[in-house]
C-alpha positions, 0 to 999 in steps of 0.5 A: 506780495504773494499773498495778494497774487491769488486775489489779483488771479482772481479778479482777473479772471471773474474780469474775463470769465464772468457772464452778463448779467441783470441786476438781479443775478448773482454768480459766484465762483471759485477754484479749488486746489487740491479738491476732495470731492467732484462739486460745490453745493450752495445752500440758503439755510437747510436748502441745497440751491444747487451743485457745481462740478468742479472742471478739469482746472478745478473750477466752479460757477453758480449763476442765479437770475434771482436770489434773495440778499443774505447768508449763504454757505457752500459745501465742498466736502466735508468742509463748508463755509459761509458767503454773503451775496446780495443782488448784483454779485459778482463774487470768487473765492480760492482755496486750498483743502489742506488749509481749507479756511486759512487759505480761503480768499474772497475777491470781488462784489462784497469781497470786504464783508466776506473777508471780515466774516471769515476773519472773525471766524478765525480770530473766535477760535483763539478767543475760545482759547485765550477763554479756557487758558485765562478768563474763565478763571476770573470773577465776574466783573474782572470776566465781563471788562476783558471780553467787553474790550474784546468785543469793542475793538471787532466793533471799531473794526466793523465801524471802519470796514463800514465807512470805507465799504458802505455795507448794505443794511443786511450785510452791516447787521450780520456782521454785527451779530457775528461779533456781538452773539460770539461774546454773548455766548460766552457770558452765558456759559462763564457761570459752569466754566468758571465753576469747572476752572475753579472745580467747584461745586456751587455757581458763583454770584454775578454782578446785577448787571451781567447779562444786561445784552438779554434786553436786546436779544432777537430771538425772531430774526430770519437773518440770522437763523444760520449764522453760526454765533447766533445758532450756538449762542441760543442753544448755550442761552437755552441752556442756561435760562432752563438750569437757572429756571429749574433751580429756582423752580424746582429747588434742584441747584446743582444737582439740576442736570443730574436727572436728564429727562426733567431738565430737557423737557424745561429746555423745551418750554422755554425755547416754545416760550421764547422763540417765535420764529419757526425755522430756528425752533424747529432746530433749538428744538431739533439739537435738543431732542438729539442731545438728550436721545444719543445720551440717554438710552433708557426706553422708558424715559425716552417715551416720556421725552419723545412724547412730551416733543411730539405734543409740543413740536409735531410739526417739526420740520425734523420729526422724521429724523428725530423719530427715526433716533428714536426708533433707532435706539429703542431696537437696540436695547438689551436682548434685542437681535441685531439689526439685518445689516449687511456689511463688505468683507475683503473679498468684496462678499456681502455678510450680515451682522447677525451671521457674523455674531451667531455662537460666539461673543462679539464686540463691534466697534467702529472706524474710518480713515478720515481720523488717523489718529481715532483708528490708531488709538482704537486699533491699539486699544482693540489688541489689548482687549484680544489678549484680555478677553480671549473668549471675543471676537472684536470685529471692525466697520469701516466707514466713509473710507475709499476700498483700496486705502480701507484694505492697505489699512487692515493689512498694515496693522496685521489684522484678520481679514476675518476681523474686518468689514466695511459698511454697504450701506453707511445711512442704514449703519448710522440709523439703525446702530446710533454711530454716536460716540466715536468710540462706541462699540456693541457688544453681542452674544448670540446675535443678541445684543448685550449693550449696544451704547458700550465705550471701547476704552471702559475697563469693565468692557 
């Protein structure tokens, strides 16, 4: 019974709170317990329509007198999720941060679809599971009936939701495709996980019919450019048609991946090849072009690559934050000055990088409080590493951390308030150091950097 008594809430109060509207407005609302930040942003793929501050309840409201039907998604950071609206909406949600999407509910206009949407969200997460654990394993025919019976049974469900909900034509077709792209993308990366689960080096043969759904994939479809198994089934799609077509075209095999620089570029013809509408290629586009830049740092290739990008997608609605990586990683390279960033002390005094690595040997690594478990392990490892290589210094940036929980941090790990600074301008941080991997750490001397793409945990360090 308790679980229905937030819905009934819910409806009761869109019944009392919800204004009059036309048939062509939308209003969406909701209560958030426990929040993490002061709004809820709505965005229609990468727009941000607009922002509500959660009141002394913790509630918000949206109200639109015209918006198109589709797939939204709202932002209460650093969570987001999806919401599906059509003209004529009425539609709440509450939820609850520390179980963000287990504890999302969705009640009125639509409430069935939004509630199926988000279920199969949860449901793919052990699916992905039960892949690594069991399936991966099995050869191809006996790979190809298990997820089929898996995919048949979401579908009979969404048969059902739609003959008792009568879904519009929008909403019944990205229902579908969540289901339908979630297991297609699982056929496209079998082939390497099978060979992982079997740690071999040669991918098996598959059955002649085994990607029989490609005849039927829409690669132009508006609808679908930000539904998650759609977006992820194509970057795993790109990625396999690029290493079988280099294999056979390049006679590679195996070692096709070996060489990044050659097969990113293949990715990159085939998905100018294939998809035709803008939005989604600029971001196949987009996710490739950072793949390769944060994993490759050799300035040389990365100029072939960046220009090779620029011919074939200058127009790119990205372009600025891709060149931006770019420029980024190619001022880091080996016997470059560290960038002039300034950073907070625990006295609340600005210090820029360069000073704080003039005449001596310094390792910058990097955490935040968002990850407890990330900062332990770095601090643990970062003690080792003191007694190791005495001649260091091993100073750390915070980031994305409130001051007051930042400095009862440091002091509860008996550091030297010497030792630890936090980010004034995290943008610029990101940008102009590449915050990728998490347990990347830049090693200078002199202020000059001797790497600035090392791994805290490498033993050579």
């Amino acid at each position: 019974m308790d679980k229905f008594l937030p819905i009934a809430l819910a409806l009761c109060l869109i019944g009392c709170n919800t204004p009059e509207r036309n048939d062509q407005s939308v209003f969406f609302a909701g209560e958030i317990v426990n929040p993490t930040s002061e709004y809820v942003v709505l965005f229609k793929g990468s727009d941000a329509l607009d922002s509500a501050k959660l009141d002394e309840n913790n509630r918000f409201s949206f109200q639109f007198d015209n918006v198109s039907d589709g797939l939204y998604h709202f932002n209460h950071s650093p969570e987001q999720q999806y919401v599906y609206l059509e003209k004529g909406d009425s539609v709440w949600i509450r939820l609850n941060t520390l179980y963000f999407d287990e504890s999302l509910v969705f009640s009125g206009t639509n409430e069935e679809l939004n509630n199926f949407l988000l279920e199969i969200f949860l449901e793919d997460e052990e699916v992905e599971q039960l892949m690594y654990s069991e399936l991966y394993a099995l050869e191809g025919d006996d790979f190809s009936e298990k997820i089929e019976k898996l995919r048949n049974e979401k579908l009979q469900a969404l048969e059902a939701l739609n003959k008792e909900a009568k879904l519009s034509d929008t909403a019944y077709e990205i229902a579908k495709a969540s289901i339908n792209y979630t297991f297609y993308r699982f056929k496209e990366i079998y082939p390497f996980k099978h060979r992982g689960s079997l740690r071999e080096d040669e991918l098996h043969d598959l059955p002649s019919d085994f990607y029989a759904y490609r005849k039927g994939i829409d690669y132009n479809n508006k609808n679908l450019i930000y539904l998650r198994p759609y977006y992820d089934f194509m970057k795993s799609h790109m990625g396999n048609l690029s290493y079988m077509n280099c294999s056979h075209s390049c006679g590679k095999k195996a070692g096709t991946t070996h060489n990044q620089l050659h097969f990113n570029q293949h990715k990159l013809a085939i998905i100018d090849s294939l998809v035709g509408e803008k939005e989604l290629k600029d971001n196949l586009f987009r996710n490739v072009a950072f793949n390769y830049l944060l994993r490759e740092h050799d300035v040389d290739s990365n100029k072939v690559f960046i220009e090779k990008f620029q011919r074939i997608s200058g127009n790119n609605m990205h372009i600025k934050e891709i060149e931006r990586l770019y420029n980024g990683i190619s001022n880091i390279q080996p016997n470059s000055p560290i960038p002039e960033i300034n950073v907070v002390s625990m006295k609340d005094t600005l210090v820029s990088l360069p000073s704080l690595s003039k005449d001596k040997k310094v390792v910058f690594y990097f955490w935040s409080a968002t990850d407890k478990n990330h900062y332990e392990n770095i601090f643990s490892r970062v003690k080792e590493l003191q007694a190791l290589k005495p001649d260091y210094d091993f100073i750390g940036i915070n980031f994305r951390t409130e001051t007051n929980n930042w400095k009862a941090i440091v002091n509860k790990f008996g550091f030297d308030a010497h030792s630890q600074y936090k980010a004034d301008d995290l943008e610029q941080l990101a940008e102009k150091l590449i915050l990728y991997p998490m347990n990347k750490c830049i090693i200078t001397k002199d202020a000059m950097i001797v790497d600035a793409f090392s791994n805290i945990y490498r033993n050579d360090l």
